[in-house]
N, C-alpha and C positions, 0 to 999 in steps of 0.2 A: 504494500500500500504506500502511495508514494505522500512524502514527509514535508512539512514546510517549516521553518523555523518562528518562533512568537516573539515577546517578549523577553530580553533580555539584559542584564546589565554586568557590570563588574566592576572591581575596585579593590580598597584594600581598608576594614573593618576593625574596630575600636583601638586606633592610635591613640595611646596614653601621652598627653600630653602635657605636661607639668614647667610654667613659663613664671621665672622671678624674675619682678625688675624691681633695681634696685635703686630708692630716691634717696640717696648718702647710706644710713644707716638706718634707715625707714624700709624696708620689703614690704612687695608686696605679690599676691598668689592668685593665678588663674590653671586651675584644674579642668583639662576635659580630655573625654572621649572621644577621636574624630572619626567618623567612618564617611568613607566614600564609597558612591556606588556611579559608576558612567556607562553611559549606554549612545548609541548612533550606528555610525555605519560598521556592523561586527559581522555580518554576514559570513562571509569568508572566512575567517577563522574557527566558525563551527564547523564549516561545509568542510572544506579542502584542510583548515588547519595554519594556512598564512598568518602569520602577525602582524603583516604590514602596516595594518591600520591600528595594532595596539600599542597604548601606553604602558607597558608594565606596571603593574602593581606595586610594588618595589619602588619604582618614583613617587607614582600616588603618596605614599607613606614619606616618603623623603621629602616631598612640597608642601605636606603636613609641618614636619617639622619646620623647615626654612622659613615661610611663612611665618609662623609663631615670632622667629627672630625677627625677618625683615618690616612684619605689619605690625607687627606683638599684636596681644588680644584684649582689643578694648571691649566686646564683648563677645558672647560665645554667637549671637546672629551676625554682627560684623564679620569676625573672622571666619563663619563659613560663606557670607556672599566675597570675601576675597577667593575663597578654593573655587565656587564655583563658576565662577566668573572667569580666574585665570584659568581651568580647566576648559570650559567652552570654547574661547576663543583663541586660545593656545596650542590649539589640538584640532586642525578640520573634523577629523571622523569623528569626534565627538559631538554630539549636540545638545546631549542635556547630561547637568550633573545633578547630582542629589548627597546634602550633605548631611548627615544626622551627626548630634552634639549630645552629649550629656554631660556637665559640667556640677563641679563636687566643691560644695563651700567650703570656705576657712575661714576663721577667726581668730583675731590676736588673743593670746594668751594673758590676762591680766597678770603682771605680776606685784609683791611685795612692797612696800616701803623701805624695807634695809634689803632690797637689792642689789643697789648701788654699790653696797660693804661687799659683793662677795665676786662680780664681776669686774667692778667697774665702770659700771653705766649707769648715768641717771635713770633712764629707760630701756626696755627690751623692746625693740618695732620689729622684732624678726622669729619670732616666736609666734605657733598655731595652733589650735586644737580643730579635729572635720566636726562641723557641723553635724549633727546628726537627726538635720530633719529631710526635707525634700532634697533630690536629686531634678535640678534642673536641664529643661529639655530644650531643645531646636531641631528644624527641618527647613532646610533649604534647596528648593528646587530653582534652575534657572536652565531657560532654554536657547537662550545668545537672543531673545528676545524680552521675556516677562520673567519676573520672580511668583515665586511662592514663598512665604515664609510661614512656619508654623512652629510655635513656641510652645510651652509647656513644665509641667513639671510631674514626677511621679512621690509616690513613698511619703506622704505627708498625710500623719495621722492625725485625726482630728476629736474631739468626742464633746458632748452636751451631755452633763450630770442629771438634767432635768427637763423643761420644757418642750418633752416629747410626748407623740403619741402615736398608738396603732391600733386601731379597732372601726368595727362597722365594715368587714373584710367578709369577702364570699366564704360560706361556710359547704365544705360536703362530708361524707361519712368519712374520710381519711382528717380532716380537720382536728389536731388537736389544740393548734397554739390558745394561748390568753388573751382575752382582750389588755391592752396595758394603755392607763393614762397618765402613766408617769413612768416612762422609763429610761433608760439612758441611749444614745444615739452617737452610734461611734463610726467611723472609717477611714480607711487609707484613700487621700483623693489621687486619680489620676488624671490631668487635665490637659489639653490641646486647646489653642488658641491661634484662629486664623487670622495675620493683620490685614489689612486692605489695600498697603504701598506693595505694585506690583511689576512697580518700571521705574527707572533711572529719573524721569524726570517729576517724579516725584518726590516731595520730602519725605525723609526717612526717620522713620518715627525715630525718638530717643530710647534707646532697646534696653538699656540697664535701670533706667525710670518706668517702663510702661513694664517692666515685668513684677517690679517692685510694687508699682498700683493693682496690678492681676491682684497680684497675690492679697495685695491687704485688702481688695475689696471682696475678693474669697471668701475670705475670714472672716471678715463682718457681717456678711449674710449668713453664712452659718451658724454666728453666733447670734444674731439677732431675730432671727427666724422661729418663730412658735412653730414646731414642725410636726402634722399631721402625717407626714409619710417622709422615706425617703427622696419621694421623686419629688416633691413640694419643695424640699430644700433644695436640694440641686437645682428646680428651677430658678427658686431666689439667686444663688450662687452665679446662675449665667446672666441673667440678669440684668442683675447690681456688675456684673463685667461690662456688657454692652451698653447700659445705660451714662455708666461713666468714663468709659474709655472709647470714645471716637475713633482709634486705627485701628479697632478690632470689632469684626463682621459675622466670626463663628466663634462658640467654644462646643467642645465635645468633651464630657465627662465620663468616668468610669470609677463607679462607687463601691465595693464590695462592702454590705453592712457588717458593721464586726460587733456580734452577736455580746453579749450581755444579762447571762440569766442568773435570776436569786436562787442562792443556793437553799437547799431546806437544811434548818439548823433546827427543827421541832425533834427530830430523836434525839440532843445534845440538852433540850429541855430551854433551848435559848431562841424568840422570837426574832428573826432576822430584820425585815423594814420595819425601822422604828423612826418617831421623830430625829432621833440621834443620827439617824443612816442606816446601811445597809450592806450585807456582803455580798458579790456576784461573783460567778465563774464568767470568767473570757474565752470563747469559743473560738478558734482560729478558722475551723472549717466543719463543715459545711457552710458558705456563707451566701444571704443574700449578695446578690450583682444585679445595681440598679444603675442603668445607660441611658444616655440620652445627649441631641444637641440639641442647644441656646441660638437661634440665628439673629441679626438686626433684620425686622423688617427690610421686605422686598430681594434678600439675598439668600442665593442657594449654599449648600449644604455643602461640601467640599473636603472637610479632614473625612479621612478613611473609616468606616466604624470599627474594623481593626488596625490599628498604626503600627504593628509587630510584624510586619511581611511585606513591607512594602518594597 
């Protein structure tokens, strides 16, 4: 049966990339992940097996690097529209790149008052501990014409001690949950945000300001949200996104609820939810997974409902 070739791409996948620059005795830390994936004219190389038209991979990873020196990385969307950009146009057979980032905070390390006594420094500006909340995301598509840019972030756990609720839910013979009007409301957000600057002659949003607004205005609707369900909040969540950030047109969320049930403490002879509080077990899995996008008025739908294969 005779064969034709589909979709294809290639590249060279999670370049660890760890870039100091150093202002006197001041550091400072950008962590990321680069992966490349390029795709155009590859025909021939599947077929017959030619390279003619490939960039080795092996450089892909090497331009990774250079880059970081020659551009440094003001931020993790910056530095993938420099890859993808010198990749497209640098390369005929190329035509589109795709760059995916995930970038890993840092923070300066407070130290002591009689520090000074033991090194010799009034201050340490070169000292970190990782962040240990979200993993920050990026996706940049560019085709030697239009951008795509899609930001993000994953692994940022969130929880409400109170002001939840879950009841008034289809009931059949396999039904056992509770109705619950006070329970607690927890998750790992995983979140995509498509901006609307799609071409050069456009200005270009401020990338390390408008991820910092995502983020707080995230937070704020989940915290301030009286939540009837989990989809309820999450829609607050897009929201309060679209409503106050003008260069963003999509978000796509991915909620897995992390489950929170009262333990029975009536065989130990001890009343568990009391005014005092309460003790629950933490469920890892099985767990609700509640999806959905936020779009601004009059605009189509655009990040992937899966963003893991792309």
């Amino acid at each position: 049966m005779p064969t034709i070739l589909g979709q294809n791409q290639y590249g060279k996948a999670e370049n660890r990339v760890v870039k100091i620059t150093r202002d006197g005795a001041t550091h400072h830390i950008k962590d990321l992940n680069v992966s490349v994936a390029l795709s155009g004219d590859m025909d021939e190389v599947h077929y017959s097996g030619s390279n003619a038209n490939v960039l080795p991979t092996d450089t892909t990873k090497n331009t990774v690097f250079a880059f970081a020196k020659e551009h440094g990385i003001e931020s993790a969307e910056q530095f993938g529209i420099h890859l993808a950009r010198h990749f497209v146009t640098s390369q005929e057979p190329i035509h589109r790149a795709r760059i995916r980032i995930e970038e890993y905070a840092w923070e300066r390390i407070a130290t002591s008052d009689a520090n000074s006594k033991f090194i010799g420094a009034d201050e340490v500006k070169h000292s970190f501990v990782r962040k240990g909340q979200e993993t920050r995301l990026t996706q940049i598509t560019y085709d030697g014409e239009s951008w795509e840019v899609i930001s993000g972030l994953k692994d940022l756990t969130v929880m409400n001690s109170t002001n939840s609720e879950f009841w008034g839910y289809v009931k059949d013979k396999y039904t056992t949950l509770q109705e619950a009007y006070d329970r607690i409301l927890a998750t790992s957000v995983a979140a995509q945000w498509r901006f609307n600057w799609t071409d050069d002659e456009q200005k270009a949003p401020h990338w390390e300001k408008s991820y910092e607004q995502v983020r707080k205005h995230m937070l704020q609707a989940f915290a301030e949200t009286y939540s009837l369900s989990l989809q309820q909040t999450l829609y607050q969540m897009g929201s309060r996104i679209i409503n106050n950030r003008g260069e963003i047109d999509e978000v796509r969320f991915s909620l897995p609820n992390k489950h929170h049930f009262l333990v029975d403490l009536e065989p130990f002879g001890l009343k568990n939810d009391t005014a005092e509080g309460a003790v629950y077990f933490a469920a890892d899995r099985p767990y609700g997974l509640i999806e959905a996008t936020v779009l601004r008025d009059g605009c189509e739908a655009r990040i992937p409902v899966d963003m893991t294969n792309l």
